[in-house]
N, C-alpha and C positions, 0 to 999 in steps of 0.2 A: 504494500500500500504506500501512499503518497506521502511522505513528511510535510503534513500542513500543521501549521502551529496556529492557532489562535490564541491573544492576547489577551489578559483579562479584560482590558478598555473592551474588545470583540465577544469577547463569552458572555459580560454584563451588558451589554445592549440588546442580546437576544431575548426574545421572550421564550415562555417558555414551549410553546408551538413553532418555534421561528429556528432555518435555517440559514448558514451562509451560501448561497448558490452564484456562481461562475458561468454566465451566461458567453455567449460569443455570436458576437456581429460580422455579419457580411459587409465587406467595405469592398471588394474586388468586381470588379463585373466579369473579367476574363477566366478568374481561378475559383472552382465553390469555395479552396480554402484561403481565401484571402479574406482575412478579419482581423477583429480586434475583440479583447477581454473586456468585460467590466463585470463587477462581483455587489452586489447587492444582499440585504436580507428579504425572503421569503419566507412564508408558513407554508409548512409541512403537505398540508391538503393540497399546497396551489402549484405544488412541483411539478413539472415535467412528466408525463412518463419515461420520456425515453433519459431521464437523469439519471446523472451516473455519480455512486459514493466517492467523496475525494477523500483519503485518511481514515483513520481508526475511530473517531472520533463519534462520526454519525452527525454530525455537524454541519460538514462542507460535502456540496454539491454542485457537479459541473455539467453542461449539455455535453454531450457526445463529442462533438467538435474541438472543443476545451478541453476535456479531457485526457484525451488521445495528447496535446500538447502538455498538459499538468499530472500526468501521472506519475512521475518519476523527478519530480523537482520538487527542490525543499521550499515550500512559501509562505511568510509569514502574515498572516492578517489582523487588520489593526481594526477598531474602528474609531472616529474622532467625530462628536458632538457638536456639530452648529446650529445655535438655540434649540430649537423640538426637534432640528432632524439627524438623522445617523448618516453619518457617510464610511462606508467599510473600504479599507483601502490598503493596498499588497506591497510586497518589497518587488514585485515586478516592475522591469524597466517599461518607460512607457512607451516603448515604441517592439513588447515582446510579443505580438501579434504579428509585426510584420516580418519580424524574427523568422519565428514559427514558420511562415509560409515558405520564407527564403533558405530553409535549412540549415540555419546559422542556432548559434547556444543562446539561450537565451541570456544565461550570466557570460561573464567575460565578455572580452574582444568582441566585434563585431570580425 
């Protein structure tokens, strides 16, 4: 399984029906897998079928597409409070989508 850590700042924002899910965006027109991440909280009921467990945790949750790129990488999740809203946010570089596509690591070097 995946080494995702969640933060206390990220475990204390959840409720207690609420997951962290890793959604992935189509930004490419030429390639399906040209996209990008973003990671949000979601309740349990409102998951995807085809979602897939990120970690041991039972916590984080990625679409299929996301996955296939997060399975094997260690990432930390944070989340940071501005006024009523949650914003969940990763040690991901922000350009690791188009990483991802281009077969390049997502840590290190380009």
């Amino acid at each position: 399984m995946s080494p995702i850590t969640l933060t206390p700042g990220a475990r204390e924002a959840l409720s207690g029906d609420e997951v962290v899910f890793f959604d992935w965006h189509v930004t490419g027109l030429c390639c399906a897998d040209a996209g990008e991440f973003s990671v949000r909280p979601l309740r349990r009921s409102r998951l995807p079928r085809r979602a897939r467990r990120l970690g041991e945790t039972g916590l984080v949750y990625a679409h299929p597409t996301a996955w296939v790129h997060l399975a094997e990488l260690p990432v930390t999740i944070d989340c940071r409070p501005l006024w009523r809203w949650r914003r969940f946010t990763t040690d991901l570089p922000p350009d690791a989508g188009l990483r991802c596509c281009l077969g390049r690591p997502i840590y290190g070097p380009i």
